[in-house]
SEMI-700971 format. One line per field, with one value per residue: residue number from 1; residue in three letters; z, y, x of N, C-alpha, C in turn. Coordinates in steps of 0.001 Angstrom, whole numbers. Layout:
// SEMI-700971
k <- NUM|...
r <- Ala|...
nup <- Z|...
nnorth <- Y|...
neast <- X|...
caup <- Z|...
canorth <- Y|...
caeast <- X|...
cup <- Z|...
cnorth <- Y|...
ceast <- X|...
END
This chain:
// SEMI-700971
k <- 1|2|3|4|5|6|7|8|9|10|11|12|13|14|15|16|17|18|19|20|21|22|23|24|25|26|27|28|29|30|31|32|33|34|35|36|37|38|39|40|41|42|43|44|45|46|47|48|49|50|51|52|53|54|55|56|57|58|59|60|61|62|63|64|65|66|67|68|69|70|71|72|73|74|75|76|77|78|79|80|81|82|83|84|85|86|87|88|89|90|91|92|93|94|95|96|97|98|99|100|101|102|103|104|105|106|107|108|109|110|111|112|113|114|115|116|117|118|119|120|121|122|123|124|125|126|127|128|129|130|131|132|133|134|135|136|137|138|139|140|141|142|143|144|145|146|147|148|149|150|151|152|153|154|155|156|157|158|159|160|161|162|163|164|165|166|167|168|169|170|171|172|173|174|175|176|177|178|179|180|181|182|183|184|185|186|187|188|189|190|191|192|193|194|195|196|197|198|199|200|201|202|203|204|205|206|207|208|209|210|211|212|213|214|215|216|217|218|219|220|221|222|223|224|225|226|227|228|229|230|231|232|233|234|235|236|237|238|239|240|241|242|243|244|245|246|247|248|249|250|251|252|253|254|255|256|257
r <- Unk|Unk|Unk|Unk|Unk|Unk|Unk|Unk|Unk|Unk|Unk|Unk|Unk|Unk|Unk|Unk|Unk|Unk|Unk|Unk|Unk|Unk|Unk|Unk|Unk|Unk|Unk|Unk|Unk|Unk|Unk|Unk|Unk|Unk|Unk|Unk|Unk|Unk|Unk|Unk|Unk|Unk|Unk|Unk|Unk|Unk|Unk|Unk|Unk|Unk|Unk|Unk|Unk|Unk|Unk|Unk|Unk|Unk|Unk|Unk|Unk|Unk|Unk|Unk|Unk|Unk|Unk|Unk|Unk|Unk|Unk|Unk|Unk|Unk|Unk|Unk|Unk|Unk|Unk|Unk|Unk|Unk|Unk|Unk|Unk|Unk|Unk|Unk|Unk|Unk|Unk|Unk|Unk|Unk|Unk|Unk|Unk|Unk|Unk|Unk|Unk|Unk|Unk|Unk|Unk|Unk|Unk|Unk|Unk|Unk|Unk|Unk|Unk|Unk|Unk|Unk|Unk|Unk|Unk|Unk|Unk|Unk|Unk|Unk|Unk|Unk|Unk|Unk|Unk|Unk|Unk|Unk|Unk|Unk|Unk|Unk|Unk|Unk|Unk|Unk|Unk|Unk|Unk|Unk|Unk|Unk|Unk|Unk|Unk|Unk|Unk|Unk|Unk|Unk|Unk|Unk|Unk|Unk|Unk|Unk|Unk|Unk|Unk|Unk|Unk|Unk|Unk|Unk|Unk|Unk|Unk|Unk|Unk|Unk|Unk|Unk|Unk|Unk|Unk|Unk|Unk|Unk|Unk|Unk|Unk|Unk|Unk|Unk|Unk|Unk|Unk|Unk|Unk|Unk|Unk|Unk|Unk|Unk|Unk|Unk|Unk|Unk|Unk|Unk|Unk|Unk|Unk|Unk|Unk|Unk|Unk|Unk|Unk|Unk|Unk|Unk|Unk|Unk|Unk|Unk|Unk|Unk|Unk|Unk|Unk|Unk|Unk|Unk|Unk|Unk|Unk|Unk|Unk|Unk|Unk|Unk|Unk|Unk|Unk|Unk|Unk|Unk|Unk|Unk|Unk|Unk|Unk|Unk|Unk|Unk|Unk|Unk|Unk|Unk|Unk|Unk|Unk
nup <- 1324|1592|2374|1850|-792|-3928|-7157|-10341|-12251|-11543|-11175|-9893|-8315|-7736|-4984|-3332|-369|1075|3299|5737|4909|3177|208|-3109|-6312|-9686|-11703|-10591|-9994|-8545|-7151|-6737|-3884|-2153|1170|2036|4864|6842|6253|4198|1758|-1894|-4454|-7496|-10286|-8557|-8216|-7046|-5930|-5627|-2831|-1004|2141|3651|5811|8264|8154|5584|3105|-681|-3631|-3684|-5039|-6265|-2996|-4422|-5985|-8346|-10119|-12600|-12214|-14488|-15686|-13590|-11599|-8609|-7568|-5861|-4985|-4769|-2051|-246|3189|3948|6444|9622|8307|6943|3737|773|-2123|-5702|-8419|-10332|-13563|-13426|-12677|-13464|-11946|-8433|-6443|-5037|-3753|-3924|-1257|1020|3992|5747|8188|10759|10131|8166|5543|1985|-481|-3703|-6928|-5610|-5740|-4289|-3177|-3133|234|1673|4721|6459|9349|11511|11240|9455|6862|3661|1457|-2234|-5455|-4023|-4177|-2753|-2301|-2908|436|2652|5394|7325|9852|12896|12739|11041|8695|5291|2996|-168|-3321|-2430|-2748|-1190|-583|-1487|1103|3493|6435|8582|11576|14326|14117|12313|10224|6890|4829|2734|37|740|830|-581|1652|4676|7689|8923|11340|13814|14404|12369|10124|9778|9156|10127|10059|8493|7968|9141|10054|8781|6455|6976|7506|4868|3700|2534|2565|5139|3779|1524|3381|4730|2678|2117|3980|3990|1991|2921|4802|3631|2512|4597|7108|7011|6312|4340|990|-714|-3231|-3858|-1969|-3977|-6046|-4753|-3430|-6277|-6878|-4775|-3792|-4617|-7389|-7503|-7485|-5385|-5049|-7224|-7212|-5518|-5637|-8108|-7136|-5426|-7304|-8957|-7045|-7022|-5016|-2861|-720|2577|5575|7141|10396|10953|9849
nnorth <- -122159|-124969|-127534|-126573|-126773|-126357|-126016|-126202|-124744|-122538|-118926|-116910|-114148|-112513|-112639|-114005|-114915|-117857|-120111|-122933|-125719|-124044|-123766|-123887|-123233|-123991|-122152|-119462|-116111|-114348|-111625|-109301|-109824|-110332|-112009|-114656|-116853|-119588|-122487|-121535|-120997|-120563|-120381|-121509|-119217|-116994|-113800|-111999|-109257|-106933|-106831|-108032|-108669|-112303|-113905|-116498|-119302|-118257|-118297|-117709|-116859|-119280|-121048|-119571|-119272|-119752|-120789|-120654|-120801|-122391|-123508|-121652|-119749|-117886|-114774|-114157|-110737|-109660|-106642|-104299|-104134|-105159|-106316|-109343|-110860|-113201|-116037|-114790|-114963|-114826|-115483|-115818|-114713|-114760|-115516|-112402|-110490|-111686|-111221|-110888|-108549|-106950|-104147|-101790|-101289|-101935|-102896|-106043|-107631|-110233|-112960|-111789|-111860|-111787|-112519|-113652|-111607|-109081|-105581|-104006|-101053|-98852|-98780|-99803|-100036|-103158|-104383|-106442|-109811|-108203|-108928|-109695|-109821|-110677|-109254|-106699|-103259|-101682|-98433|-96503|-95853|-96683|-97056|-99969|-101046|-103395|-106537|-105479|-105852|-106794|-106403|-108270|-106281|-104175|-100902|-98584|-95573|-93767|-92922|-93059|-94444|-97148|-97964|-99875|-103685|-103224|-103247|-103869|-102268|-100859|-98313|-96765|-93788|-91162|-89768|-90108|-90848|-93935|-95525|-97206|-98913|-99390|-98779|-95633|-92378|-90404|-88467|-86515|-87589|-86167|-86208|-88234|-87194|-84552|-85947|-86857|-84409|-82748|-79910|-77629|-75679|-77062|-79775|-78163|-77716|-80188|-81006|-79227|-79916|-82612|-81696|-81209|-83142|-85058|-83671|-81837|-82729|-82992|-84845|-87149|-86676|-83388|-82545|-82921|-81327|-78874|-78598|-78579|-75842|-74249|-74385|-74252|-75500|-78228|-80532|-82510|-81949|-82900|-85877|-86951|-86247|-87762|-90688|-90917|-90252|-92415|-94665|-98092|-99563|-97867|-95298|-94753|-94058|-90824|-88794|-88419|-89461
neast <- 86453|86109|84269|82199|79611|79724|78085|79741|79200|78407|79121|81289|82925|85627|87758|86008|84518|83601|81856|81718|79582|77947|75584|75373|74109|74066|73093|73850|75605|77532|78724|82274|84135|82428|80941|80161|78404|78064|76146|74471|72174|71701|70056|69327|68773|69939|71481|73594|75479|78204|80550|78706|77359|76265|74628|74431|72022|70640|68560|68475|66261|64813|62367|58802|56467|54060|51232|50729|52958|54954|57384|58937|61396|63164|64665|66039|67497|70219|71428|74643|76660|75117|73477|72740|70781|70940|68979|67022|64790|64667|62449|62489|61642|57809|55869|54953|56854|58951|61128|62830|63864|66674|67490|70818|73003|71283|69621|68954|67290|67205|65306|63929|61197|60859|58789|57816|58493|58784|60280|62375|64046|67094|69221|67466|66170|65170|63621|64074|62424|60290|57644|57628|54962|54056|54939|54868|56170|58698|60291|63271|65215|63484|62152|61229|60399|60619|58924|56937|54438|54035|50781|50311|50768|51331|52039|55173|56310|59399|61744|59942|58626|57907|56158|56902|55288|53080|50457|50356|48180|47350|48664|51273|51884|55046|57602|56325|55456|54290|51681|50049|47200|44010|46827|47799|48229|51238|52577|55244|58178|60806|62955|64137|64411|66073|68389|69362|69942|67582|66382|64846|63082|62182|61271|59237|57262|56666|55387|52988|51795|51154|48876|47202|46258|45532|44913|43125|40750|39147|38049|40817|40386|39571|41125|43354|43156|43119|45517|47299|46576|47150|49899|53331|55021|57146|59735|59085|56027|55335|56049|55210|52024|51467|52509|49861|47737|48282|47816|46769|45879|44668|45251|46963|44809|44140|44955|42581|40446
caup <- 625|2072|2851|849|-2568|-5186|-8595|-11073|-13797|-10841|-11460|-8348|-8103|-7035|-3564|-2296|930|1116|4791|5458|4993|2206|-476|-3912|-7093|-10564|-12088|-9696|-10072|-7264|-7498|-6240|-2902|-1040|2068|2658|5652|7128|6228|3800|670|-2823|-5182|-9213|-10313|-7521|-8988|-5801|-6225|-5297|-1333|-66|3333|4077|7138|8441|7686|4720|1675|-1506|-4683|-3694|-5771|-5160|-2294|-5092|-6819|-10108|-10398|-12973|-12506|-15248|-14814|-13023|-11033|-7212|-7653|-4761|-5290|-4163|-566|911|3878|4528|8119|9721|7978|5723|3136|-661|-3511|-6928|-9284|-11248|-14693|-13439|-12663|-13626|-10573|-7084|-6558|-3469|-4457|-3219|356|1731|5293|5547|9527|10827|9573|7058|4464|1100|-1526|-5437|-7647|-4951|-5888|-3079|-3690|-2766|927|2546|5807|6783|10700|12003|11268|8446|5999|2334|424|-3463|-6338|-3560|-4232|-1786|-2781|-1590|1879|3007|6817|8465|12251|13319|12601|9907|7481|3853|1757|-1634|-4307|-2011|-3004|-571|-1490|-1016|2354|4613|7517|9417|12616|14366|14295|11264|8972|5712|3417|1659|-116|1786|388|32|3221|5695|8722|9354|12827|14721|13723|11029|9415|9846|8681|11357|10336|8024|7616|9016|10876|7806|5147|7336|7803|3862|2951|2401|3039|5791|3147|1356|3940|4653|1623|1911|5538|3915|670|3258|5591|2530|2148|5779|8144|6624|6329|2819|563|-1841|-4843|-3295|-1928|-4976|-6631|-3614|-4330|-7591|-7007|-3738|-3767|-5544|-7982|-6984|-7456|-4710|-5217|-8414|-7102|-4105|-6279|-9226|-6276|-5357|-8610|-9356|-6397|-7249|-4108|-1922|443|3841|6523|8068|11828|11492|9152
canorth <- -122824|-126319|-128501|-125901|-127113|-125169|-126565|-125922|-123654|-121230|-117516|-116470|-113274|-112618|-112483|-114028|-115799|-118496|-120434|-124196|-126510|-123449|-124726|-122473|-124073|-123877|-120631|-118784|-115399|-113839|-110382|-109419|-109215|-110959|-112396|-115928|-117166|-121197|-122663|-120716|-121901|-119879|-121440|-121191|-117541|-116128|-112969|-111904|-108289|-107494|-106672|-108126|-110182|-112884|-114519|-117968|-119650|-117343|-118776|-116449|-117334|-120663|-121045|-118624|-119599|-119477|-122009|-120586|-120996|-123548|-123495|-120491|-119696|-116283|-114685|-113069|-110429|-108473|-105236|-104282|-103476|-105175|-107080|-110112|-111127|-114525|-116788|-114242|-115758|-114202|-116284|-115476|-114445|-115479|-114530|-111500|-109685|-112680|-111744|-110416|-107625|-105940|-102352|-101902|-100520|-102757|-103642|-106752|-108157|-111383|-113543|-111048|-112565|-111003|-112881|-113319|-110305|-107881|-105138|-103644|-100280|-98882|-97968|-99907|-101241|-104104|-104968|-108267|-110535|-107986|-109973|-108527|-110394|-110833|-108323|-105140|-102151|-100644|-97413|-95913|-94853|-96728|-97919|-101099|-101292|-104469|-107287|-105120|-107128|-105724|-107059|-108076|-105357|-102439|-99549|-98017|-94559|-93769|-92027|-93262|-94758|-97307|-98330|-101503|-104255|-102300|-104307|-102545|-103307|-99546|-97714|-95829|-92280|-91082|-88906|-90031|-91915|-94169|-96149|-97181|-99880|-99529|-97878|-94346|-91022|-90021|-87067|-86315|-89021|-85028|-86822|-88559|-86363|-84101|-86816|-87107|-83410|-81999|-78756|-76720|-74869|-78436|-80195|-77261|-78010|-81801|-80806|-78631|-80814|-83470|-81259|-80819|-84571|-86008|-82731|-80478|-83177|-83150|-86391|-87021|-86076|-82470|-82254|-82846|-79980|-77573|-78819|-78044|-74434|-73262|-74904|-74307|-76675|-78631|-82234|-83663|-81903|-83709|-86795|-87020|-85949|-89241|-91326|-90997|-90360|-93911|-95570|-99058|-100070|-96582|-94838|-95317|-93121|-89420|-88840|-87904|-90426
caeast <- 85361|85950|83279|80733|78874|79707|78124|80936|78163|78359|80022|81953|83585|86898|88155|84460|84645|82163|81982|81642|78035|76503|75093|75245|73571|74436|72534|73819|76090|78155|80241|83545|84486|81172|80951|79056|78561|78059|74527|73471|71488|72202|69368|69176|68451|70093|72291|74307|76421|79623|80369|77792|77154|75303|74849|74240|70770|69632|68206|68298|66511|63879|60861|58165|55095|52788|50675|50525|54050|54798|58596|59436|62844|63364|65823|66187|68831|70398|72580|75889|76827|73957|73830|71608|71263|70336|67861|66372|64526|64353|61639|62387|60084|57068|55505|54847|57450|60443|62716|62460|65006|66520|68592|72253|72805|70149|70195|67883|67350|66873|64040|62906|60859|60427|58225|58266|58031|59083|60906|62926|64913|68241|69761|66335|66514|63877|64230|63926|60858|59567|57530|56727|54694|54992|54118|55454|56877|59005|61184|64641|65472|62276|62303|60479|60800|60731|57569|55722|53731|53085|50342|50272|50725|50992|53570|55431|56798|60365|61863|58593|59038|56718|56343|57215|54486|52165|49614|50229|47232|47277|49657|52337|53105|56543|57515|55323|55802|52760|51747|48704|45902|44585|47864|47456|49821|51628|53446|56383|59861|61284|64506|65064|64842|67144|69593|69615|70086|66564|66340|63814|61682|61225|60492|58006|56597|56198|54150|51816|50863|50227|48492|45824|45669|45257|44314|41917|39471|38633|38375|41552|40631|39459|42709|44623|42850|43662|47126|47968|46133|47681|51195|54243|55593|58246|59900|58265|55491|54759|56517|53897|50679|51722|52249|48868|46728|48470|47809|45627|44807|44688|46443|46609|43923|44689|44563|40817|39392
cup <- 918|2920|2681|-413|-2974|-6075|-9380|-12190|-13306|-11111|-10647|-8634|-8126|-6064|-2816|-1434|1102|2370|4390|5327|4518|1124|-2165|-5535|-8600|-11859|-11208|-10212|-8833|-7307|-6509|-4662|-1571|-305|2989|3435|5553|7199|5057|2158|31|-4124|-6847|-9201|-9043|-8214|-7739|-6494|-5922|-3333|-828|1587|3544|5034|7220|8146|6241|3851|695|-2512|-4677|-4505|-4838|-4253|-3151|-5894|-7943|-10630|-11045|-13180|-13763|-14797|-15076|-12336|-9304|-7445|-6852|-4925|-4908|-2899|312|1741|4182|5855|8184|9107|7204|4508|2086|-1577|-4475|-7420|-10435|-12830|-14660|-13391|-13060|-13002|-9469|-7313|-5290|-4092|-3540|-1899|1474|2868|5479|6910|9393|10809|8697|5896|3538|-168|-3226|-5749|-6920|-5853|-4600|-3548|-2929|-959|1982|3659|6291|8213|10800|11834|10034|7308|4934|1860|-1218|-4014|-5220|-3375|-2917|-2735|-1990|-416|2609|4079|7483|9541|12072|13093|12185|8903|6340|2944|971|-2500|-3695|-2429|-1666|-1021|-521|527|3372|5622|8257|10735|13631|14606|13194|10607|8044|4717|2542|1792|1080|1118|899|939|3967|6683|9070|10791|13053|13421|13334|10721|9531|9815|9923|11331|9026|8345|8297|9174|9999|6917|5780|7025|6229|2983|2876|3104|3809|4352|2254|2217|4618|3869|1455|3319|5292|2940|1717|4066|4511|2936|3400|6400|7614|6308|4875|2000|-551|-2904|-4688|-3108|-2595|-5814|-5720|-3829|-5091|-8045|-6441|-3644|-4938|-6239|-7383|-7572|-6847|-4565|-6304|-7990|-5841|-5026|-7081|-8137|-6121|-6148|-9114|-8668|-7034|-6121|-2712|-1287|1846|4642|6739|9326|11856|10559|9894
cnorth <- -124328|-126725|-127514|-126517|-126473|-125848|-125707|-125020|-122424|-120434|-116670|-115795|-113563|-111805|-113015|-115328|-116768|-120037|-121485|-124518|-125546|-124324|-123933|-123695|-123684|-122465|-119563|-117746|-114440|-112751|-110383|-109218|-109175|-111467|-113385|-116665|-119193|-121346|-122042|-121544|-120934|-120979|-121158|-119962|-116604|-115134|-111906|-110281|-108539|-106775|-106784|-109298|-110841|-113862|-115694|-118231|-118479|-118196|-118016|-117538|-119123|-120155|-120082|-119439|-119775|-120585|-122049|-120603|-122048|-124062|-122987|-120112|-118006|-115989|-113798|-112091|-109064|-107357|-105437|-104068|-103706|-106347|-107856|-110729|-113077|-114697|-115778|-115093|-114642|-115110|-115340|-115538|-114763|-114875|-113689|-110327|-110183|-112319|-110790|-109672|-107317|-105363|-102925|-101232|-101043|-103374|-104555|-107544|-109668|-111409|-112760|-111909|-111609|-112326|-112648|-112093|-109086|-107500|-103578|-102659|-99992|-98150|-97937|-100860|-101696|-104381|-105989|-108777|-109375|-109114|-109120|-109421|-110044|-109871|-106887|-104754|-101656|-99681|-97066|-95487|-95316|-97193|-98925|-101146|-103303|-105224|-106604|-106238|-106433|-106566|-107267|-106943|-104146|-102154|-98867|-96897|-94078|-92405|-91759|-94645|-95353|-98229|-99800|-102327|-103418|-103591|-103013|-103293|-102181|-98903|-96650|-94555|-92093|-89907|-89049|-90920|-92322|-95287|-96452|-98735|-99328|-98268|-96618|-93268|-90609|-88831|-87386|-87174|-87095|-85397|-87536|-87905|-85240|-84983|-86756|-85632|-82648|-80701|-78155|-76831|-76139|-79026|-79327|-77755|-79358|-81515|-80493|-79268|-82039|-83314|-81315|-82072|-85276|-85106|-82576|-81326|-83832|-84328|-85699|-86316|-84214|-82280|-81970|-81300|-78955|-77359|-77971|-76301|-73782|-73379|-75171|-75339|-76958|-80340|-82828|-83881|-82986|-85255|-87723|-86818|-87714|-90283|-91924|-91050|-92020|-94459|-96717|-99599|-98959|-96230|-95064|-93916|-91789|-90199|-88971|-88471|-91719
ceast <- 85323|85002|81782|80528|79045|79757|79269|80625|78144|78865|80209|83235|84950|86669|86615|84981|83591|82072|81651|80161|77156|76593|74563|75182|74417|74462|72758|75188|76540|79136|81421|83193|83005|81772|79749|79490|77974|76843|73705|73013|71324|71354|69796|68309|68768|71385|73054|75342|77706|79298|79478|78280|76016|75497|74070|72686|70044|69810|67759|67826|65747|62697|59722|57126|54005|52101|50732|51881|54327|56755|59487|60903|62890|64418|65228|67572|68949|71718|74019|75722|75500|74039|72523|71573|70733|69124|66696|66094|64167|63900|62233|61301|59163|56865|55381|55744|58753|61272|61978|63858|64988|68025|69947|72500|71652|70690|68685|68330|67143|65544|63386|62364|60737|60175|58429|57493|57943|60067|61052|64023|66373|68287|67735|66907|64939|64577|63639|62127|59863|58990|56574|56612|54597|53854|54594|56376|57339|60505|62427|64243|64210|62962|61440|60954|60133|59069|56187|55893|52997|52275|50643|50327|50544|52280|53986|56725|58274|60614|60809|59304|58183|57078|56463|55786|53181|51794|49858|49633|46601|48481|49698|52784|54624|56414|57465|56247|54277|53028|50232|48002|44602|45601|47327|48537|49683|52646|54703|57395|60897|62835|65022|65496|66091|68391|70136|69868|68970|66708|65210|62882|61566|60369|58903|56687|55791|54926|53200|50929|49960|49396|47160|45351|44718|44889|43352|40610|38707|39078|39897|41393|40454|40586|43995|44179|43343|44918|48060|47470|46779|49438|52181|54882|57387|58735|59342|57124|54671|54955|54953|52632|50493|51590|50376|47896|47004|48340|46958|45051|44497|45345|46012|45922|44778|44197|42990|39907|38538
END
């Protein structure tokens, strides 16, 4: 810890490693057994787990981008076991949501940005140059490829998967893998949900609900009725239907829209 700042109000783990010229403020909370690297900047409301890493240039926990921000005191707070890479940048959060979050198991690339009032779930990886702006949802097991850009207040539904360089300016169902300009479903997350246990005759299941939604042509709401007539109840079933009946700002195109 020599020749790092550490205000003395701070609350630092045991066993945390914290590299020369960072810079870690007073409101700040740090669990056991982290790993901070040289450069890095650790603002007020930053709530740090335990085993995490963070790597050189990242700044966790700066005021949000936002105007209406009147300096409210909020928090950024990142899980256990997650790793922040170079120069990642995390805002804390406004009246609206009072902190920015990112889950535990989080693999977060270089230059990722993530904005105030995100909330970021467990065992997500963001690749390099992702940038989520503030107020969005992303769910477990979600994947960014490299220099996607998520609007404002979109949801993205857990175990989807999008493709590198994506504008995402409508919700993301969970499952899917989306791609192309404008965003467009591209098929089943199949290679993940394997990887994670799912079973065949689920994933079956998840193919054919979204085969209603995005193939067959027919608007949403049509679809959801076909749905809940022809197809067996299930968890994801229901999990996938809510998704969507709640979307606020829509879902993203089929192939043939």
């Amino acid at each position: 810890m020599e020749h790092a700042y550490i205000h003395p109000n701070a609350k630092i783990g045991k066993n945390v490693t914290i590299d020369p010229f960072t810079y870690i403020a007073g409101d700040v909370v740090i669990g056991d057994n982290t790993r901070i690297g040289p450069n890095v900047t650790i603002m007020d409301g930053a709530r740090i787990g335990n085993n995490c890493r963070i790597f050189p240039g990242a700044v966790i926990s700066a005021i949000p981008q936002d105007l209406k921000f009147h300096g409210e005191i909020t928090t950024a707070e990142i899980g256990n076991n997650t790793t922040i890479r170079e120069c990642v940048t995390i805002n804390r959060g406004t009246v609206d949501r009072n902190k920015t979050v990112v889950g535990n198991d989080c693999l977060l690339m270089a230059y990722v940005h993530i904005a105030h009032d995100a909330f970021i779930g467990n065992n997500v990886i963001l690749a390099n140059t992702a940038n989520i702006a503030g107020h969005v949802t992303i769910e477990d097991h979600v994947i960014l490829e490299g220099v996607v850009a998520v609007q404002q207040f979109i949801r993205i539904g857990e175990h989807s998967f999008i493709a590198g360089g994506s504008l995402v300016r409508k919700d993301v169902p969970p499952f899917v893998k989306a791609a192309r300009e404008p965003l467009t479903y591209a098929g089943i997350n199949a290679i993940g949900l394997r990887r994670r246990g799912y079973q065949t005759a689920t994933i079956s299941q998840i193919e054919d609900i979204y085969r209603h939604i995005f193939v067959h042509g027919t608007n949403v709401s049509k679809s959801i009725e076909e749905i809940k007539a022809s197809i067996e109840d299930s968890v994801e079933k229901t999990q996938i239907l809510n998704f969507i009946e709640g979307s606020q700002k829509g879902i993203i195109r089929g192939p043939l829209s």
